[in-house]
N, CA, C and O of each residue as an XYZ file, in Angstrom:
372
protein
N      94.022      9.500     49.895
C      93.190     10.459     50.606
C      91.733     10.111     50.351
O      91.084     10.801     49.565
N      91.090      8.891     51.085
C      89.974      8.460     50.660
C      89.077      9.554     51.425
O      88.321      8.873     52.118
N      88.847     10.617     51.596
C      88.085     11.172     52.472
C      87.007     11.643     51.182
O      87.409     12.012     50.078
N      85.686     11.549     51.550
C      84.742     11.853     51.141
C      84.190     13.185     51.519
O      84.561     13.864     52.477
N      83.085     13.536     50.490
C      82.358     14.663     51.383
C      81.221     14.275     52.473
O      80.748     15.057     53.298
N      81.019     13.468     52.376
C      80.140     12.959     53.948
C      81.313     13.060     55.282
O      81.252     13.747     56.301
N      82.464     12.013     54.790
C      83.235     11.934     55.951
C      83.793     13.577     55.780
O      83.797     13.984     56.942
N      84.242     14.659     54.927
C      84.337     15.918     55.813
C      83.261     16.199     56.696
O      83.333     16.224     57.925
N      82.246     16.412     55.984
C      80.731     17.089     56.468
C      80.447     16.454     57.753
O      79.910     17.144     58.620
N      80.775     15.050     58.030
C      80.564     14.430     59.771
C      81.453     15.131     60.161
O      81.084     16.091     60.839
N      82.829     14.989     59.941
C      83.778     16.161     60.677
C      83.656     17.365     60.739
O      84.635     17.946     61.207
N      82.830     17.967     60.447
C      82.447     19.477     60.704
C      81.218     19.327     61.788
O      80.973     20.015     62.779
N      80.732     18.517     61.406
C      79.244     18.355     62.340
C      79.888     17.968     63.767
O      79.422     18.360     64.838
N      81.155     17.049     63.618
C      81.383     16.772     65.053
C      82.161     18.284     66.145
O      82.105     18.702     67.302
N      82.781     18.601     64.931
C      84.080     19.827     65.481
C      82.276     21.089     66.213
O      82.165     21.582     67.336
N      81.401     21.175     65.203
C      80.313     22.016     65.622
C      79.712     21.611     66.716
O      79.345     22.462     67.526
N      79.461     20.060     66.995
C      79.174     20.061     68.511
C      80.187     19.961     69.147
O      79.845     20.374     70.256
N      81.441     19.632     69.216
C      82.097     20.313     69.877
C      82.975     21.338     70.568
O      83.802     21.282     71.478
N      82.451     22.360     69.744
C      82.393     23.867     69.863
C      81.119     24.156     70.426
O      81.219     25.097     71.214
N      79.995     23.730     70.335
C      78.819     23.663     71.321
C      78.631     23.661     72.264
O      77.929     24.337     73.016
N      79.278     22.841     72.358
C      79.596     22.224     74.127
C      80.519     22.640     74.930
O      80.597     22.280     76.105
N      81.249     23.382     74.406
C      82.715     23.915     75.171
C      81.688     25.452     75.034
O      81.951     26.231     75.950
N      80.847     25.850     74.279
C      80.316     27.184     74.809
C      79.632     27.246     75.453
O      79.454     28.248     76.147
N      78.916     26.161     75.512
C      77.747     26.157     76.944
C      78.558     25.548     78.210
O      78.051     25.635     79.328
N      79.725     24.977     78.042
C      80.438     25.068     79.607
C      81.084     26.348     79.778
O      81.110     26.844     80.904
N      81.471     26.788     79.050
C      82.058     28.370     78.823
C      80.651     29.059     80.021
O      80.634     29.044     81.251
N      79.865     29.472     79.278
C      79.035     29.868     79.401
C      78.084     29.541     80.969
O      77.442     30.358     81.629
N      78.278     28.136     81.213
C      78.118     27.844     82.828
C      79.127     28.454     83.697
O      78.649     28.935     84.724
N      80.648     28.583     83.530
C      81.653     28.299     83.954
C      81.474     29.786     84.348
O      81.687     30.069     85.527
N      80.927     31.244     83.073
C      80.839     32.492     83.577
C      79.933     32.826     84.865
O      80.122     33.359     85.958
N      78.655     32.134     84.054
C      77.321     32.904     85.438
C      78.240     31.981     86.761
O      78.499     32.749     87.688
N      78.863     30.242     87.055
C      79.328     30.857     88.210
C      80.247     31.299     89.206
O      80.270     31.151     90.427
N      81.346     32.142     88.025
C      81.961     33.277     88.281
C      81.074     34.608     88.712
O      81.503     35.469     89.481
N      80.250     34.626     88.320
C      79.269     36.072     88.081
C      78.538     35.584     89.837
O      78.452     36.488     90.669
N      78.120     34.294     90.181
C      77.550     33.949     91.242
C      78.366     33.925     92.202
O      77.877     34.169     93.305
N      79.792     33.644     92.137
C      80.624     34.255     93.218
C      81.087     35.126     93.801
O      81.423     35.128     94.985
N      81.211     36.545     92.517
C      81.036     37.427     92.559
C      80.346     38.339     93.443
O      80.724     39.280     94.142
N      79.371     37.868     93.246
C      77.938     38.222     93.844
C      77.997     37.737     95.438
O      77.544     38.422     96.355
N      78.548     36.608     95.588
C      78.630     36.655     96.973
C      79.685     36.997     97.847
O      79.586     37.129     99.067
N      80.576     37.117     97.244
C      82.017     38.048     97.536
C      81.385     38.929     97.819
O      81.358     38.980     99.049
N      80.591     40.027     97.213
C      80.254     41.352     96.774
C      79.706     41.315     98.478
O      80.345     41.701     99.457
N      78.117     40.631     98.441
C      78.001     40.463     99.715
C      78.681     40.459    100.834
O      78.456     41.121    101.848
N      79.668     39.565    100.598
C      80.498     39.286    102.241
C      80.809     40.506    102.131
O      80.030     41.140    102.843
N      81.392     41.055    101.720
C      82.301     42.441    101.297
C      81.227     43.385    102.007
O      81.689     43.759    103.085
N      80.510     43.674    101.874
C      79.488     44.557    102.195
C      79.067     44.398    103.637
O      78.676     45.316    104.358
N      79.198     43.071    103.988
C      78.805     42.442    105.224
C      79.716     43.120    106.280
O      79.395     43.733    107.299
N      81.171     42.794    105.666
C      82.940     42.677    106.371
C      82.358     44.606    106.533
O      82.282     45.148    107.635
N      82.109     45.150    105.548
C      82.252     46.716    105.388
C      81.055     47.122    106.783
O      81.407     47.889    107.679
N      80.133     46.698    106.771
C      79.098     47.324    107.597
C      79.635     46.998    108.535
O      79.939     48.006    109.172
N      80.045     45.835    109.170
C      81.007     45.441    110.507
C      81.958     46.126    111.019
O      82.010     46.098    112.248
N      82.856     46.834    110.389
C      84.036     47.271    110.590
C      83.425     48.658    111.026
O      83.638     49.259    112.079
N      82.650     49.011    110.014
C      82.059     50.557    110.342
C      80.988     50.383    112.044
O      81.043     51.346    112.809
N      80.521     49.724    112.265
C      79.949     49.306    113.585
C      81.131     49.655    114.422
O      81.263     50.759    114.950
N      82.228     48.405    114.555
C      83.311     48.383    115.256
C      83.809     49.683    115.532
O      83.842     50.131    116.678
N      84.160     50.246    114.633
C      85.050     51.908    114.235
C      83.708     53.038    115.041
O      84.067     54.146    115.439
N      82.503     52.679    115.167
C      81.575     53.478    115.757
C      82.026     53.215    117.260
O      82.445     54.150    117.942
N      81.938     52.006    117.729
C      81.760     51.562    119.172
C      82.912     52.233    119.605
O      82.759     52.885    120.639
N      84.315     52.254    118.959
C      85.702     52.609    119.677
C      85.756     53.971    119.503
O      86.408     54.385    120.462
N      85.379     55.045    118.699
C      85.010     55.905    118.956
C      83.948     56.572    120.227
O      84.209     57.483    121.013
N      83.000     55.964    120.130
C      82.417     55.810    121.498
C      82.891     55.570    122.726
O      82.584     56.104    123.792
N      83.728     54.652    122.471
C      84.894     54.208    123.735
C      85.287     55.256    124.027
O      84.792     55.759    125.035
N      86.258     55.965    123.331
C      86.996     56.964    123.067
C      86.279     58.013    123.687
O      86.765     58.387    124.754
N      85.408     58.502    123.363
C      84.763     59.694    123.318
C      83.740     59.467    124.595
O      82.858     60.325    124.556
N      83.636     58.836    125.381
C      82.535     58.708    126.579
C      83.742     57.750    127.963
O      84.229     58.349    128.923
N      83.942     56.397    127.706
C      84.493     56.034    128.276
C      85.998     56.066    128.662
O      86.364     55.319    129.570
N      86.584     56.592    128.260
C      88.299     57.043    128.571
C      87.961     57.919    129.601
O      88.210     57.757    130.796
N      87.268     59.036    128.978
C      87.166     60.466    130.116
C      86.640     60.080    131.517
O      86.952     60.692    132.539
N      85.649     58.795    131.469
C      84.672     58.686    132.292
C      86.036     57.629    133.383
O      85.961     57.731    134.607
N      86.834     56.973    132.930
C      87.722     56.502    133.241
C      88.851     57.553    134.372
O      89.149     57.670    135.560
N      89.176     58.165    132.962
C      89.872     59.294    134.257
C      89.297     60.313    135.064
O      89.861     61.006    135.910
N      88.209     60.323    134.734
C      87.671     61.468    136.310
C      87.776     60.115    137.172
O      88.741     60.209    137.931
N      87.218     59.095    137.286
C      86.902     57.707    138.414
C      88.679     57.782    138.983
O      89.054     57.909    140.148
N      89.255     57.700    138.152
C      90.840     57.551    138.558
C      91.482     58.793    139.273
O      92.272     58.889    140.212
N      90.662     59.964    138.250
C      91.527     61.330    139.341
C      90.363     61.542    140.583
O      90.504     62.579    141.233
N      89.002     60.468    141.040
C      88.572     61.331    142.019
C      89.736     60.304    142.608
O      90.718     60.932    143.002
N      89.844     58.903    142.752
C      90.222     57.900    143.224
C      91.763     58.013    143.670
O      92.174     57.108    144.396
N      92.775     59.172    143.261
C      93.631     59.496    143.972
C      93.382     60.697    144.445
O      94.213     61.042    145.285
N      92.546     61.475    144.223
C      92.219     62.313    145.524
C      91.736     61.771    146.747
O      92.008     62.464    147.728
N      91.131     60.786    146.954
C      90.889     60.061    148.054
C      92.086     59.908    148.651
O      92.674     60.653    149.435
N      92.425     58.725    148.139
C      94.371     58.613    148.952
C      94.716     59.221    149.046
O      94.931     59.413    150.243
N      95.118     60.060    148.355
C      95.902     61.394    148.936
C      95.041     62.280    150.209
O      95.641     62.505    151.260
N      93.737     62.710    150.041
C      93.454     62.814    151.470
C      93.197     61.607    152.544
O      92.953     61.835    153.728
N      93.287     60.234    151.959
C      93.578     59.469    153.205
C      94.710     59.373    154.328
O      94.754     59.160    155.540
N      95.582     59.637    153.311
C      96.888     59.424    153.383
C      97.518     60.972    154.427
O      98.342     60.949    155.342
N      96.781     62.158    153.866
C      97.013     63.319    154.419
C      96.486     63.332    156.152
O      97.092     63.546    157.201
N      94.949     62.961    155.797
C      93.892     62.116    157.465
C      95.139     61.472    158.314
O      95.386     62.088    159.351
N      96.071     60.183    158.005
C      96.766     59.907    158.463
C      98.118     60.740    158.794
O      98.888     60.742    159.755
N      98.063     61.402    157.641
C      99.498     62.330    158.573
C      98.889     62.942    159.961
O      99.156     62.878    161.160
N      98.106     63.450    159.284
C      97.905     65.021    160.644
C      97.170     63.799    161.947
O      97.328     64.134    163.120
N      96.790     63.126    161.805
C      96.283     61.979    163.112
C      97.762     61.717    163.565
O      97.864     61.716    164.792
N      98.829     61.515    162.949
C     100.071     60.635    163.506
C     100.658     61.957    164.195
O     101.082     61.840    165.345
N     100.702     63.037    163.652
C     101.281     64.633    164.184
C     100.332     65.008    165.835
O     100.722     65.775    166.716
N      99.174     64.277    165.832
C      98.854     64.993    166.820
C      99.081     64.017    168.053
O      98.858     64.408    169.199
């Protein structure tokens, strides 16, 4: 067991930088987790304001254009039907 105390003491010095170095990649590896995060967070917020737009407009749909739909449709068979009536009473006389 020729090991000396220099040759421990380099082996501690090496194991210490390399525990160094695995904490400062540690340590990169978090902020960019933390930076993806962050832009997830964003999109997320982005996706959220969008949807709430969307969910406004079809409500709107809903609430203006359907109705506006069926009056156009119920004047639009009242027509035919008095076209259609015009033509009876013309064919009767």
């Amino acid at each position: 067991h020729g090991k000396t105390i220099n040759d421990i003491a380099a082996g501690s010095a090496d194991i210490s930088h390399t525990l160094d170095g695995l904490r400062k990649e540690m340590d990169e590896d978090m902020n960019n987790v933390h930076l993806a995060l962050s832009d997830l967070s964003a999109t997320d917020k982005k996706i959220i304001a969008n949807t709430k737009e969307i969910s406004a407009e079809m409500v709107s749909y809903r609430d203006t254009y359907m109705p506006l739909m069926e009056k156009i449709t119920s004047m639009h068979q009242e027509i035919v039907k008095q076209r259609l009536l015009n033509k009876e009473e013309k064919n009767e006389d």
